[in-house]
C-alpha positions as CSV (number, residue, x, y, z in Angstrom):
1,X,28.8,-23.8,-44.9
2,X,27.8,-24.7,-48.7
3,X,27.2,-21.2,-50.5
4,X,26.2,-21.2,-54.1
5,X,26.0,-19.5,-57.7
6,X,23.5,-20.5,-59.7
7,X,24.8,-20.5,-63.3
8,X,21.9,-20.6,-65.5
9,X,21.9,-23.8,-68.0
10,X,25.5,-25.1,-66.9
11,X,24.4,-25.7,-63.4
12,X,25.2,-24.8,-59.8
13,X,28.7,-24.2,-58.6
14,X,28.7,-25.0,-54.7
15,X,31.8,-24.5,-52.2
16,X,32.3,-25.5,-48.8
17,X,34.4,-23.6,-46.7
18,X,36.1,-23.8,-43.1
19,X,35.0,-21.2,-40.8
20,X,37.9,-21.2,-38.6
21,X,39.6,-20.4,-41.9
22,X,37.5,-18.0,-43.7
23,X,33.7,-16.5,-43.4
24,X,32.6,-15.5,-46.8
25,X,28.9,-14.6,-48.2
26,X,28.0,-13.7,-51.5
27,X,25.0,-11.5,-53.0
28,X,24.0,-10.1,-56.4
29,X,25.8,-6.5,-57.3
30,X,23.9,-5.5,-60.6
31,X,24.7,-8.4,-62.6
32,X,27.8,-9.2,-60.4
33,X,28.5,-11.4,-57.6
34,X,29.7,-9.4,-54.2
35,X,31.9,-11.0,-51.6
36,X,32.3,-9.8,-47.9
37,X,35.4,-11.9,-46.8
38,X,36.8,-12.3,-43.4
39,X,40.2,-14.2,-42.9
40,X,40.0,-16.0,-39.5
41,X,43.3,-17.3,-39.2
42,X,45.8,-14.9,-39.8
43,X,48.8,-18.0,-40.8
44,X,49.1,-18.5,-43.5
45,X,45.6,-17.7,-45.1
46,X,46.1,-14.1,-45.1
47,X,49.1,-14.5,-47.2
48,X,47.4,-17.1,-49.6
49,X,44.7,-14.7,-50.0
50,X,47.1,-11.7,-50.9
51,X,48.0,-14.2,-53.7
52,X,44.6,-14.7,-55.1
53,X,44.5,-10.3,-55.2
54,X,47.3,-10.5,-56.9
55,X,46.5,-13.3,-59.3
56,X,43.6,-11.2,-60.7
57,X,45.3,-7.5,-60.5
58,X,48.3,-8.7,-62.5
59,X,46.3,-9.9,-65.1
60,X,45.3,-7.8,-68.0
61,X,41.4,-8.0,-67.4
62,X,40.9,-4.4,-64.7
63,X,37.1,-5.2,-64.4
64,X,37.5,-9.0,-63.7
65,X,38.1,-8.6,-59.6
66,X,38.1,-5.6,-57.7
67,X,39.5,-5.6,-54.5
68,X,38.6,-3.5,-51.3
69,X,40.6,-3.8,-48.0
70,X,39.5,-3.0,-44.4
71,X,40.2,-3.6,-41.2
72,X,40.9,-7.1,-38.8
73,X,41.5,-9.1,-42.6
74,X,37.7,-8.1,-43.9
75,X,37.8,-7.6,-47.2
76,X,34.9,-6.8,-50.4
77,X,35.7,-8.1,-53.8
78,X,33.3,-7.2,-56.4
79,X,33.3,-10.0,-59.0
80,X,32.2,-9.9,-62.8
81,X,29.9,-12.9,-63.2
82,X,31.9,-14.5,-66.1
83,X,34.9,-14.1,-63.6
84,X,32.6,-15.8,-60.7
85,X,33.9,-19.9,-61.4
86,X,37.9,-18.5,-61.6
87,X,37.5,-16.7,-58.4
88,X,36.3,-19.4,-56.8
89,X,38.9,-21.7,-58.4
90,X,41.5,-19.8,-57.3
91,X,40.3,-19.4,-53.3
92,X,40.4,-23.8,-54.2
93,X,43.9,-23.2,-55.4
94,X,45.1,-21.4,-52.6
95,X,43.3,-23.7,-50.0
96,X,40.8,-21.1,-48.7
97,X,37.6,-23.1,-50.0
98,X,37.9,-26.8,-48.9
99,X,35.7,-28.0,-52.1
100,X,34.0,-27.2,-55.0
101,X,31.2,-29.0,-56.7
102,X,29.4,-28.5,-59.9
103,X,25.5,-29.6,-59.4
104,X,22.8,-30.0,-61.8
């Protein structure tokens, strides 16, 4: 699955996840990006996600990542644009994307 951002003159970020890890989609909310998350396996992803909440609700930025938990490890994180590349980043950083690209 290769989802993707498109960044205006810097280019395209593109990811590549593993769905027996993670299902993820994105889609435009009012100038932010919106992502409906599902962990698939619980060990240790779930964990490594909790890590990537808590990476951008211990920061000083509020508005940079906001966070909404539901049931069965679904989750909705609301995600400023200029916040878009870190969030990804981190989800790299904690294994839960496979790879991330910058494309032309």
């Amino acid at each position: 699955m290769k989802p993707n951002m498109k960044l205006g003159a810097v280019g395209v970020l593109t990811y590549t996840l593993n769905p027996d890890v993670i299902h993820m989609t994105e889609s435009n909310n009012d100038g932010d990006v919106e992502f409906s998350i599902r962990i698939v396996a619980e060990e240790p992803y779930l964990n490594r996600f909790k890590e990537v909440q808590h990476y951008f609700e211990d920061n000083e930025v509020y508005t940079d990542a906001l966070f909404y938990a539901y049931e069965n490890h679904e989750y909705r994180v609301i995600v400023r644009s200029d916040y878009y590349v870190e969030f990804v980043l981190q989800l790299m950083k904690h294994r839960l994307v496979e790879q991330v690209q910058w494309q032309d």
